[in-house]
SEMIDREN-612553 format. One record per residue (C-alpha): residue number from 1; residue in one letter; x, y, z. Coordinates in Angstrom, 3 decimals. Example, Ala and Ser with C-alpha at 12.3 -4.5 7.8 and 13.67 -1.06 7.14 Angstrom:
[site 1,"A",[12.300,-4.500,7.800]]
[site 2,"S",[13.670,-1.060,7.140]]
***
This chain:
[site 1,"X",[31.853,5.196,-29.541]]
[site 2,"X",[28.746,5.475,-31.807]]
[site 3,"X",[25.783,7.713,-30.877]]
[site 4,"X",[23.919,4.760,-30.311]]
[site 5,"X",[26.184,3.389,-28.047]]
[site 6,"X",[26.533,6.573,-25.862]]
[site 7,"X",[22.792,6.783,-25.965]]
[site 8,"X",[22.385,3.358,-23.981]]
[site 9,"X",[25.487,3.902,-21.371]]
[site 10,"X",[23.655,7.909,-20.985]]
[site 11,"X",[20.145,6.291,-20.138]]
[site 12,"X",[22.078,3.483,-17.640]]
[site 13,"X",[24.185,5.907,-16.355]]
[site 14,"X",[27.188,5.041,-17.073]]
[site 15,"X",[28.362,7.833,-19.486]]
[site 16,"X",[31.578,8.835,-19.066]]
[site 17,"X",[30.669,12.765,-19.515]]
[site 18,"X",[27.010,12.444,-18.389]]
[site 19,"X",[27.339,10.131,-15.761]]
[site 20,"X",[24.559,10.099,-13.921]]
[site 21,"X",[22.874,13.041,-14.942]]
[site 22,"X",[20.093,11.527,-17.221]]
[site 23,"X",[19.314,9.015,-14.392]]
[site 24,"X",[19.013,12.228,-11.605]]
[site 25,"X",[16.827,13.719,-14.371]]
[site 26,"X",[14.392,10.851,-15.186]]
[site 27,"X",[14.217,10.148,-10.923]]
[site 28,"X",[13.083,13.775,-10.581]]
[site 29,"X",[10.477,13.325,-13.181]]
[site 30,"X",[8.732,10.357,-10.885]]
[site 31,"X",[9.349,12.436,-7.896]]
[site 32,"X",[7.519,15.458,-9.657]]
[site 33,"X",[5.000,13.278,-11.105]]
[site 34,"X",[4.175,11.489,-7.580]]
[site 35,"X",[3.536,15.129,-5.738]]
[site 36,"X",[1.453,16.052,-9.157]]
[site 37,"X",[-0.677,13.198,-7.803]]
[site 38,"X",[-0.878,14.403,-4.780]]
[site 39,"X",[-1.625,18.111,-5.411]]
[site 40,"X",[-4.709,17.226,-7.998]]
[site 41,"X",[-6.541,15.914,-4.764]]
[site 42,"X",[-6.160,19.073,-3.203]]
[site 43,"X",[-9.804,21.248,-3.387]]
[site 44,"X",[-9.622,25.049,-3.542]]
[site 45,"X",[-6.402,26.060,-5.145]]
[site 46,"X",[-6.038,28.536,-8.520]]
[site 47,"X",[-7.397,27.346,-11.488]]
[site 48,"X",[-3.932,27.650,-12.644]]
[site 49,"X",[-2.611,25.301,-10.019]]
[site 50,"X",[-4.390,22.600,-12.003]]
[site 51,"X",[-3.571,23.137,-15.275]]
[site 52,"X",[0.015,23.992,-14.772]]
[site 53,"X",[0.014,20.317,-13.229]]
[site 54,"X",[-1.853,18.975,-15.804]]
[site 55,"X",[0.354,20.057,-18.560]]
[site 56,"X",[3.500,19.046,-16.206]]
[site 57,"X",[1.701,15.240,-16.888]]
[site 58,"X",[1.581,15.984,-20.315]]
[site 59,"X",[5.573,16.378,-20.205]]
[site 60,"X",[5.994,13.731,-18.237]]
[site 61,"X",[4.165,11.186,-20.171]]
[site 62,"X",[5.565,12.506,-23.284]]
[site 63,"X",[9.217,12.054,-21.767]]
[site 64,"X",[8.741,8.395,-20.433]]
[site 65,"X",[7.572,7.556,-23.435]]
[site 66,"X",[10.393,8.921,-25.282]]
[site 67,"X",[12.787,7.195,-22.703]]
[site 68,"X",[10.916,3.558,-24.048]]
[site 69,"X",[11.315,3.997,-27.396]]
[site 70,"X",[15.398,5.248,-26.971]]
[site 71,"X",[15.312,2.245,-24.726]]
[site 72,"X",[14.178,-0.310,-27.378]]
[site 73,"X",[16.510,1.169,-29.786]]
[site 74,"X",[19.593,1.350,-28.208]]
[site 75,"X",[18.841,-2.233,-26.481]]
[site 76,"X",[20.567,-5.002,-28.466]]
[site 77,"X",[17.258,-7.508,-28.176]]
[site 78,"X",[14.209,-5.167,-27.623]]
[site 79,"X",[12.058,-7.939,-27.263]]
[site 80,"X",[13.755,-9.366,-24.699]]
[site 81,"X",[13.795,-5.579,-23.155]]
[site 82,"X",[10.067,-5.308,-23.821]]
[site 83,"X",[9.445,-8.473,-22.318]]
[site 84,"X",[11.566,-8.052,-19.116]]
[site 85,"X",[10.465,-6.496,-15.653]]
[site 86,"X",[12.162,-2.915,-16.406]]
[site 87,"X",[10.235,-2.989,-19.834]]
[site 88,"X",[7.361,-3.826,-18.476]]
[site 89,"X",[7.287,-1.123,-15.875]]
[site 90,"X",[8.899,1.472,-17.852]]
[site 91,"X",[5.714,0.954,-20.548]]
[site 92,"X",[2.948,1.215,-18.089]]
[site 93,"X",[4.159,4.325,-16.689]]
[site 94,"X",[2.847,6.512,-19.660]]
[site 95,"X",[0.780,4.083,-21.847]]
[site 96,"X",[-2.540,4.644,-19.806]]
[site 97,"X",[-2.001,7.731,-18.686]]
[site 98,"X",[-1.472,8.446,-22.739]]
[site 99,"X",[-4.604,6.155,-23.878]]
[site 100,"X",[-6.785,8.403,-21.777]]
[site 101,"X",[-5.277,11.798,-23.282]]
[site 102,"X",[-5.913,10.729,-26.939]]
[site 103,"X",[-9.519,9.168,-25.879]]
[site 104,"X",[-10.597,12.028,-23.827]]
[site 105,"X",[-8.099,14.926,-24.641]]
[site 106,"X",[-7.189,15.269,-20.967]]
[site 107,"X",[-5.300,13.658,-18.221]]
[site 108,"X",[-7.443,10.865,-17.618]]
[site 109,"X",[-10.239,12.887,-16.808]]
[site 110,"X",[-13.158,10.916,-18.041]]
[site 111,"X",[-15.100,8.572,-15.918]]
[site 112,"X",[-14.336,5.605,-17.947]]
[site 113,"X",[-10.532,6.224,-17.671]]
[site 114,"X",[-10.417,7.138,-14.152]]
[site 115,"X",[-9.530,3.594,-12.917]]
[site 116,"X",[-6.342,4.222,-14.881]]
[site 117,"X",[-5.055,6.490,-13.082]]
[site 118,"X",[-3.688,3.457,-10.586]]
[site 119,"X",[-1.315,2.494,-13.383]]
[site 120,"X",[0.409,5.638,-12.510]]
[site 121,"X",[1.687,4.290,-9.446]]
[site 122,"X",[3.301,1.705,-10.951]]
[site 123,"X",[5.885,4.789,-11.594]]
[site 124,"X",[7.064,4.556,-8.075]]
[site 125,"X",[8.380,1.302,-9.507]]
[site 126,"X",[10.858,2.763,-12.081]]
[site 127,"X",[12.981,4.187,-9.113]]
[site 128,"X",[13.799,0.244,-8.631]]
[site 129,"X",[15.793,0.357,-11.870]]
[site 130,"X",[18.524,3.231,-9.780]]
[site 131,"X",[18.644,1.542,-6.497]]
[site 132,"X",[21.568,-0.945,-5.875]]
[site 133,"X",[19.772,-2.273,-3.118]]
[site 134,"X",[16.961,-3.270,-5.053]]
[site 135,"X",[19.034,-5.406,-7.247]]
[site 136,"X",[20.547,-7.233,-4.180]]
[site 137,"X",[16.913,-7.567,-2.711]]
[site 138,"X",[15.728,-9.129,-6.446]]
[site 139,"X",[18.349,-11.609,-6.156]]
[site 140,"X",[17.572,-12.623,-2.239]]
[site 141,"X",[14.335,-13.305,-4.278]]
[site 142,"X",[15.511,-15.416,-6.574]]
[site 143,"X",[17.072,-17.292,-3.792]]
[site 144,"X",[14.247,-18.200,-2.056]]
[site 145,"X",[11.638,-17.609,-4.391]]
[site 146,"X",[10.457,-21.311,-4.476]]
[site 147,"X",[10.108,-21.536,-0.615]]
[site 148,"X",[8.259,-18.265,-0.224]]
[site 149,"X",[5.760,-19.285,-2.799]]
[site 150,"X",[5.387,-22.600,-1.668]]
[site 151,"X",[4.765,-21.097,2.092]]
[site 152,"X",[2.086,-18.526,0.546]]
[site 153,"X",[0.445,-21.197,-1.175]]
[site 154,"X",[0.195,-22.530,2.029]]
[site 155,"X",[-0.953,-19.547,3.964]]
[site 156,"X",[-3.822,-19.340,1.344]]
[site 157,"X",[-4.675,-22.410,2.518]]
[site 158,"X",[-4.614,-22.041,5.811]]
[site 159,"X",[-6.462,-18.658,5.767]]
[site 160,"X",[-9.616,-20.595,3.771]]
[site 161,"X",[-9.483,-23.330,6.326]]
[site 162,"X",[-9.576,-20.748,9.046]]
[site 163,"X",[-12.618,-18.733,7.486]]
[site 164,"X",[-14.344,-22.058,7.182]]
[site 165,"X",[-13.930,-22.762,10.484]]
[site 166,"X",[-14.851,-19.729,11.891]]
[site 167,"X",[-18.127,-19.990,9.629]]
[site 168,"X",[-19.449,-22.909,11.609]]
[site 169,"X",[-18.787,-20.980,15.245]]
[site 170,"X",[-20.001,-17.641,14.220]]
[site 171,"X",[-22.230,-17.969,11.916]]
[site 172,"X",[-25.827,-18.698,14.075]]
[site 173,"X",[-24.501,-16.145,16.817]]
[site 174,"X",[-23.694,-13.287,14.439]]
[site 175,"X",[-25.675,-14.295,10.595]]
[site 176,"X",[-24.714,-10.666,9.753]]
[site 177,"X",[-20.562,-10.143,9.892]]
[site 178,"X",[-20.491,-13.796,9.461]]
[site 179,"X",[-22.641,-13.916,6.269]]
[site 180,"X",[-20.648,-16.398,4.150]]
[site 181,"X",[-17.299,-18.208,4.228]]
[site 182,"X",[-15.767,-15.715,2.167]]
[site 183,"X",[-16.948,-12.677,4.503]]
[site 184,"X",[-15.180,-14.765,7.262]]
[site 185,"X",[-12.457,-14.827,5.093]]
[site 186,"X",[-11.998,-11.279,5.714]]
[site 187,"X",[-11.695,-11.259,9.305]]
[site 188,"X",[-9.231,-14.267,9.135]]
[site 189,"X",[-6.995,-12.411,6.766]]
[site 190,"X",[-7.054,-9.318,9.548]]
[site 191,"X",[-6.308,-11.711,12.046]]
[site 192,"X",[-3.194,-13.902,10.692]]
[site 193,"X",[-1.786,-11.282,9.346]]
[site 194,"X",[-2.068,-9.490,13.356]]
[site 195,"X",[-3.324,-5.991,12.403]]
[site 196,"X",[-6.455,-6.561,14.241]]
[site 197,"X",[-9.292,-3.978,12.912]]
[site 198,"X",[-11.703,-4.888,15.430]]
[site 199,"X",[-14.693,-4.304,13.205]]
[site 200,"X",[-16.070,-7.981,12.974]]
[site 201,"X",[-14.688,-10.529,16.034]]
[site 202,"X",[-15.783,-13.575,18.020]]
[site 203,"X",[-18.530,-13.714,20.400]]
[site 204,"X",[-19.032,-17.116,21.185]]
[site 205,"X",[-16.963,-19.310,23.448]]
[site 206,"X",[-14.978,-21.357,20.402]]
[site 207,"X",[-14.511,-18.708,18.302]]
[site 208,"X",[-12.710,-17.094,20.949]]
[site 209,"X",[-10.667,-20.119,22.141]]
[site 210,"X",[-9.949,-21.026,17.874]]
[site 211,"X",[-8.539,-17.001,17.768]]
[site 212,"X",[-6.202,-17.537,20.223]]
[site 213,"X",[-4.692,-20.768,18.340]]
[site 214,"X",[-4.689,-18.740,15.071]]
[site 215,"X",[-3.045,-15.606,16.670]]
[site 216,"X",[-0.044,-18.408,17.312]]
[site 217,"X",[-0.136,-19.682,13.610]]
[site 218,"X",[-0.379,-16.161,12.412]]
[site 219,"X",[3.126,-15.523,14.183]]
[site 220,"X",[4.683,-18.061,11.988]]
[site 221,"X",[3.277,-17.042,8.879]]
[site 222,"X",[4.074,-13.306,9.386]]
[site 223,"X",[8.076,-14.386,10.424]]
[site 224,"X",[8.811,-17.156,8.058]]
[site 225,"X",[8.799,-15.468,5.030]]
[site 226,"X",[10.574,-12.566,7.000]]
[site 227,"X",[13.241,-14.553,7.694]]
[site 228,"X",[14.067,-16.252,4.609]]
[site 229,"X",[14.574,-13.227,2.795]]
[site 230,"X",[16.855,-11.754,5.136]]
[site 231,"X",[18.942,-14.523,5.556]]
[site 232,"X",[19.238,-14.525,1.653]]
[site 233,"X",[20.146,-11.036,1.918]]
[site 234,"X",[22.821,-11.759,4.662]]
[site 235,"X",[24.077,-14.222,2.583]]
[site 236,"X",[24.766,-11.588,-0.714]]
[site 237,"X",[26.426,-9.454,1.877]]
[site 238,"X",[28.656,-11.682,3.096]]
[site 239,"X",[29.385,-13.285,-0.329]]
[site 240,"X",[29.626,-9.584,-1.447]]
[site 241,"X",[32.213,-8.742,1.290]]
[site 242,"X",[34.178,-12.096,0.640]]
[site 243,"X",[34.525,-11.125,-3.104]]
[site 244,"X",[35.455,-7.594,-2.472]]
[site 245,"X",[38.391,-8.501,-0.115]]
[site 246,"X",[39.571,-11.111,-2.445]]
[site 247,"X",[39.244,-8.707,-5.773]]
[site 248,"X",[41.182,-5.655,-3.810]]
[site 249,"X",[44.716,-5.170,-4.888]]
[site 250,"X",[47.243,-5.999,-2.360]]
[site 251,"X",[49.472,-2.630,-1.956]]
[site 252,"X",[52.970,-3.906,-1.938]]
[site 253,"X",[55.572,-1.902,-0.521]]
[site 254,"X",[59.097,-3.041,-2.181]]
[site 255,"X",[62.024,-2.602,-0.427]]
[site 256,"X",[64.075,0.124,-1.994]]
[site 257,"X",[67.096,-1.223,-4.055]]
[site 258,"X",[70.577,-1.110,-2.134]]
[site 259,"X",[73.220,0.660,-4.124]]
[site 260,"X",[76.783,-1.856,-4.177]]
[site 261,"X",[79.295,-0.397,-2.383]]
***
């Protein structure tokens, strides 16, 4: 095999030396980089603390990125790489963090790069690309993609038409928490979706009786899209089950031969 070639199957893990090694190695990188995240918002710890962490995002930034570029030139169409969900993430994971070391010679220290620290997050995602699971749960998506969408468009709907609604019962009674259609919108959103905050709610007589009938839509909404995901998922496991028996060699036992007397 060329280098290139055992380049790719080392950063898919499927080298036959390496195996899974450089895939262990790049997971404990996001792990490490996650808790980095974590210990910066800690006050009160060694000066040192911070900058050891700080050059640990260095390395890590500097590594993803190196993983990108191997990535587009090992990958047969790097557009198509570059383009593609895996690309996508796999770019965002050091590209801000890296804008805001060359602008402000730190890890995203200045004030006008801070919001880009939330693009670090997105490195969380790159575990996606080791899980088998996840590749079973993207294709339950692509199963049922069109009625989920279709169902949130309607939930949108349904959650404007309920903060409307609400408007015209609440709004005389309590002019504050009620201020608009789209600060009603807020308390209809807590409401279908059940979590139930209890920081703005009815007072008058409707609003309370209209609650109750959106407490009974809001079971629907939360379950439907619930349940057509895992029945796609059931279905993968069962197709995946029904194709495993079916590939599995048969062991046959042959008879030994009988010697002629």
């Amino acid at each position: 095999m060329t280098f290139r070639t055992n380049l790719r199957l080392a950063l898919d893990g499927q080298h036959p030396r390496l195996g899974g090694s450089v895939e262990f190695a790049l997971l404990a990188l996001i792990v490490v980089s996650a808790i980095g995240m974590g210990v910066e918002t800690l006050t009160g710890l060694p000066p040192g603390i911070y900058a050891f962490f700080g050059a640990l995002e260095v390395f890590v930034v500097t590594a993803f990125a190196l993983e990108y570029g191997l990535r587009l030139w090992v990958s047969d169409q790097p557009l198509r790489y570059a383009r593609s969900f895996y690309g996508i993430i796999d770019l965002v994971s050091f590209l801000p963090t890296l804008v805001g070391i060359l602008l402000t010679g730190s890890a995203l220290d200045g004030r006008a790069m801070r919001t880009l620290r939330l693009f670090r997050l997105l490195r969380l995602l790159k575990v996606v690309r080791y899980a088998n699971a996840a590749e079973r749960l993207g294709e339950a998506w692509r199963l049922v993609r069109e009625e989920v969408i279709v169902f949130g468009l309607a939930a949108l709907i349904v959650l404007y038409v309920c903060a409307l609604i609400i408007y015209q019962f609440e709004n005389e009674a309590q002019p504050e928490a009620f201020s608009s259609v789209f600060s009603a919108m807020w308390w209809a959103a807590v409401t279908l979706t059940t979590v139930g905050y209890g920081d703005i709610y009815p007072i008058t007589a409707m609003g309370r009786i209209f609650t109750v009938v959106m407490l009974f839509v809001a079971l629907g909404i939360i379950a439907i899209p619930t349940g057509l995901v895992a029945s796609a998922m059931s279905e993968l496991r069962r197709r995946k089950t029904a194709n495993d028996r079916t590939s599995s060699p048969h062991e046959i036992n042959p008879e030994p031969p009988t010697r002629a007397s």
